[in-house]
C-alpha positions in Angstrom: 107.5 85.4 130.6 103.8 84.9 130.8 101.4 83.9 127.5 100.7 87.2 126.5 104.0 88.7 126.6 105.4 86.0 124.5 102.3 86.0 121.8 103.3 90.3 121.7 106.5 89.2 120.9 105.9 87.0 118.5 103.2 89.5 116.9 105.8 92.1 116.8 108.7 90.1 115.7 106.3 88.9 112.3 104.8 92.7 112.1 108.4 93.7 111.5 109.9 90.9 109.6 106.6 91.5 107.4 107.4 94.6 106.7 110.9 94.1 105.9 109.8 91.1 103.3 107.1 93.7 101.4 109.8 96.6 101.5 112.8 94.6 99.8 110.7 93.2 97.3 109.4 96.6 96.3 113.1 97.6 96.6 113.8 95.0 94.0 111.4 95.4 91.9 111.5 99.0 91.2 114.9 98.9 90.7 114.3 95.7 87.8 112.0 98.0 85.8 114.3 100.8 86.3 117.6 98.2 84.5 119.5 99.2 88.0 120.8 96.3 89.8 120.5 96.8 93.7 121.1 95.2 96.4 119.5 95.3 99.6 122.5 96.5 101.2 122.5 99.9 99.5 119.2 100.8 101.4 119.5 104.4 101.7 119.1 105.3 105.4 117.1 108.0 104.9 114.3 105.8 104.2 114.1 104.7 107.7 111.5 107.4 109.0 109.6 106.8 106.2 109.2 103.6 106.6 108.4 103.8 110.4 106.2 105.6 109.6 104.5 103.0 107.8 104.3 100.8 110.2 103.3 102.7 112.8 100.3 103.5 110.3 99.9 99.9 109.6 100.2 99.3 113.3 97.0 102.0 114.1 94.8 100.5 111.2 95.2 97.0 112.9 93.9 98.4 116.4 91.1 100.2 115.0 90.2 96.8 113.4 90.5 95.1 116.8 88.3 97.8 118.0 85.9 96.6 115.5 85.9 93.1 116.0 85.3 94.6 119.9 82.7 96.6 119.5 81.0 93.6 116.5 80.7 91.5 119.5 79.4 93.5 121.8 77.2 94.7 119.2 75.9 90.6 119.0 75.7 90.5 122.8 73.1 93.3 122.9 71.3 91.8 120.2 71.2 88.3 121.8 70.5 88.8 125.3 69.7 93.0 125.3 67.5 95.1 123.3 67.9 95.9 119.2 67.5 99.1 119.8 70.3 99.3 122.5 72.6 97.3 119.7 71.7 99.9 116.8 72.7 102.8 119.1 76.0 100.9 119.3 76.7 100.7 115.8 80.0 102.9 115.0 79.9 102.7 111.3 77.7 106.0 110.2 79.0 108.8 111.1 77.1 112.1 110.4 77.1 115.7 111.7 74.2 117.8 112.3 73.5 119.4 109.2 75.3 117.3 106.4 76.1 118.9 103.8 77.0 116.8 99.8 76.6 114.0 98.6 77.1 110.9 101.5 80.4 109.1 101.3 80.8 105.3 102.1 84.7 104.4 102.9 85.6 100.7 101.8 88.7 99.0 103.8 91.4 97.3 102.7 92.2 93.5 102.5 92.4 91.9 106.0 90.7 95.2 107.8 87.4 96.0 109.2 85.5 99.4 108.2 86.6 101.3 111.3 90.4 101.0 109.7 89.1 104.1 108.2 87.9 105.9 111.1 90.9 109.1 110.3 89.3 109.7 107.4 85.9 109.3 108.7 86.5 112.0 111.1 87.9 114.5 108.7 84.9 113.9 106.2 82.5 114.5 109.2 84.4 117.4 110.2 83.8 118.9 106.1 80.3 118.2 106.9 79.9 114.9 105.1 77.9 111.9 106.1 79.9 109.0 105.6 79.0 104.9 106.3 81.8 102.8 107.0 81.5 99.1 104.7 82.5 96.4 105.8 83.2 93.4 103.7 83.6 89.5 105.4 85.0 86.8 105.6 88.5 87.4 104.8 90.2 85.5 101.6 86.6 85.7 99.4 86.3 86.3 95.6 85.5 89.8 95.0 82.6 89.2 93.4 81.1 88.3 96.5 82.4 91.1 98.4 80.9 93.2 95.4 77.1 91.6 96.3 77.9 92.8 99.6 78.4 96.2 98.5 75.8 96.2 96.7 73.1 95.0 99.8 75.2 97.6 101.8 74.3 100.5 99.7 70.8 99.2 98.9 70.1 99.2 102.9 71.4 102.5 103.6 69.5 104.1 100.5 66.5 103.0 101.8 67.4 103.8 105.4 68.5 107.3 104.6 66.9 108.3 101.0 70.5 108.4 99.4 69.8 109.3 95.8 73.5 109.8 95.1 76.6 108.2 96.6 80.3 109.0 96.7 83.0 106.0 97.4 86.3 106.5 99.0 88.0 103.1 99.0 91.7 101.9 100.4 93.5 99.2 98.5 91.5 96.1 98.0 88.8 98.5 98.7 89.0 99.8 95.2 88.4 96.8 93.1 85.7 96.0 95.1 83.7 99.2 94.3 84.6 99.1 90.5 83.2 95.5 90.5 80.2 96.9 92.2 79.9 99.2 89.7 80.1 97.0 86.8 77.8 94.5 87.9 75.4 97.6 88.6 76.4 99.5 85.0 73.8 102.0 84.2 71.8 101.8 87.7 74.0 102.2 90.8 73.7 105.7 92.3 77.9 106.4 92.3 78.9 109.9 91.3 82.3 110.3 92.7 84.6 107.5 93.2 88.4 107.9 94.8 90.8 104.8 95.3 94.0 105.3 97.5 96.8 102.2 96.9 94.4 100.3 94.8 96.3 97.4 92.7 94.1 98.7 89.2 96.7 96.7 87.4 97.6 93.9 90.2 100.9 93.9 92.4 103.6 91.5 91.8 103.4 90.9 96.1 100.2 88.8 95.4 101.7 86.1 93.4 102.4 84.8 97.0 98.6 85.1 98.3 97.0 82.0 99.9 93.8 83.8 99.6 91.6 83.3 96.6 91.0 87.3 96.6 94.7 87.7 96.7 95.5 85.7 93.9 93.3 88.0 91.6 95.4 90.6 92.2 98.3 88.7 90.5 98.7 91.4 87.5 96.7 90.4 84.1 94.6 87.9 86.5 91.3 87.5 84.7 89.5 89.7 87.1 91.7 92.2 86.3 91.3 92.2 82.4 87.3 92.0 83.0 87.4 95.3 84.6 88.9 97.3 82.3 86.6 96.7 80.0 83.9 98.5 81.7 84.5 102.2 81.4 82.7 105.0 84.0 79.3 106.0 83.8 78.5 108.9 82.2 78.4 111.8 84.8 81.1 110.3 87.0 84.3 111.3 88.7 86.9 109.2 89.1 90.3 109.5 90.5 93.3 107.5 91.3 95.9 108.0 94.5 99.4 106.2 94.3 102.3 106.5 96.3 105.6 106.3 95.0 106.1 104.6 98.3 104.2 101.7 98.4 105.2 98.4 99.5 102.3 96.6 98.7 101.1 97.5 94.9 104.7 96.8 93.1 105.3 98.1 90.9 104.0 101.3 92.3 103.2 102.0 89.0 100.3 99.8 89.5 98.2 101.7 91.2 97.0 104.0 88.5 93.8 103.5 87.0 94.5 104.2 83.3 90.6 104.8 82.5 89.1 107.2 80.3 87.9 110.0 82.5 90.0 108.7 85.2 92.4 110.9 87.0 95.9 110.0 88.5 97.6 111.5 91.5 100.7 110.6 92.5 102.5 111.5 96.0 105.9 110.9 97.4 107.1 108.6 100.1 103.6 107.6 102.0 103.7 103.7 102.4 100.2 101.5 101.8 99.1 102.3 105.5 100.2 105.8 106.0 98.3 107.2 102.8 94.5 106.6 105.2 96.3 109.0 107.7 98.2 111.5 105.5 96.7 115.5 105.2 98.0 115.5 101.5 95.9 112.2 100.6 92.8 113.5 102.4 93.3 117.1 100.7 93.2 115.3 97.6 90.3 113.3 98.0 88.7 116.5 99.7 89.1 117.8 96.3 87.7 115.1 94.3 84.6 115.2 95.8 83.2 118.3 95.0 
């Protein structure tokens, strides 16, 4: 068995183990708030597809962010010993049709991704006739607060780049609290009009208690972080709205993932795991509709 082989199998043997891990706990959990007492041995099997599903989902997000980290640094190499403007022309992160049509759209990953994660829904916003810039926010395990400065030079650049005037935000996950830290360090100036989250932890997830990370450990429910943001509402003019799946095995409870705003509205779907809700036609008919 050669190097490679072995490091696949050890990759997939975690990937699954992982999965199994996130999955029971949720399993646990849900059933805890609900006063049932489960255990794992009464998994129903027709959960299986579902969850399969998920990680075949989960599997996808984490090619398209080796892709990334690919193209990044071939991306460097062209800038180093090529031409900038050979470098620019490789840059996969704004994608725009011929005529745009609406308000741009800038898609914000989830913890541990790169922005092309979200290439699926790139391509279907495209296909609508949207412009939309893919963020990307580095290095991993950060406070949010500095991912939100990020955003915020991100957004700045391609304003001035492109003449933005108004902005929508889609964002996955982690991706969420990021843009509604953006926009409460920005209250009153930043050029946000519609804003979707899909899986965010608004309310923390009981998985994160575990997190090594520093970002990960403020999404322990009623961190700090977590109390400061509700206490900045929307801007007046805004749209906001909330996707959670009653499937999700990483914002447990499930529950979780509403954002229980003012002006805020929350859409729930059935059995689509963390991953599987970039990829899913109801998800992207939903924030489709939000946008408008």
């Amino acid at each position: 068995m050669g190097l490679l082989e072995l490091l696949l199998y050890i990759f997939l043997f975690l990937f699954i183990i992982f999965h199994v891990l996130t999955y029971s706990i949720r399993w646990y959990e849900e059933a805890k708030r609900r006063g049932e007492e489960h255990s794992i041995w009464e998994f129903s099997p027709r959960l299986i597809l579902p969850i399969l599903a998920e990680m075949a989902s989960h599997l996808a997000m984490l090619v398209l962010t080796g892709a990334d980290f690919v193209i990044t640094g071939l991306r460097w190499l062209l800038e180093r010993f090529g031409s900038k403007s050979a470098a620019r022309s490789f840059e996969p992160t704004h994608f725009s049709p011929p005529s745009a049509t609406g308000r741009p759209v800038i898609l914000i990953h989830g913890m541990g991704m790169r922005g092309l994660a979200l290439l699926p829904l790139a391509l279907r916003l495209r296909r609508e006739g949207r412009a939309v810039h893919l963020f990307t926010y580095w290095p991993p395990g950060r406070l949010i607060d500095g991912y939100a400065r990020q955003l915020s030079m991100f957004i700045e650049r391609i304003r001035q780049e492109h003449g933005y005037e108004e902005l929508d935000l889609v964002a996955h996950s982690l991706g969420g609290l990021i843009a509604r830290r953006y926009m409460q360090m920005n209250e009153g100036t930043h050029p946000i009009r519609r804003v979707v989250t899909i899986g965010t932890p608004h309310r923390g997830s009981e998985l994160w208690r575990f997190s090594i990370y520093a970002s990960g450990r403020q999404l322990r429910p009623d961190g700090e972080l977590l109390r400061s943001l509700d206490g900045a509402g929307l801007r007046e003019g805004m749209g906001a709205v909330a996707i959670a799946s009653t499937f999700d095995e990483l914002v447990i409870p499930n529950d979780n993932a509403r954002w229980e705003r003012d002006g805020v509205i929350n859409i729930t779907v059935e059995n689509l795991g963390h991953a599987r809700m970039v990829f899913s036609r109801e998800v992207y008919n939903h924030i489709r509709k939000s946008l408008t």
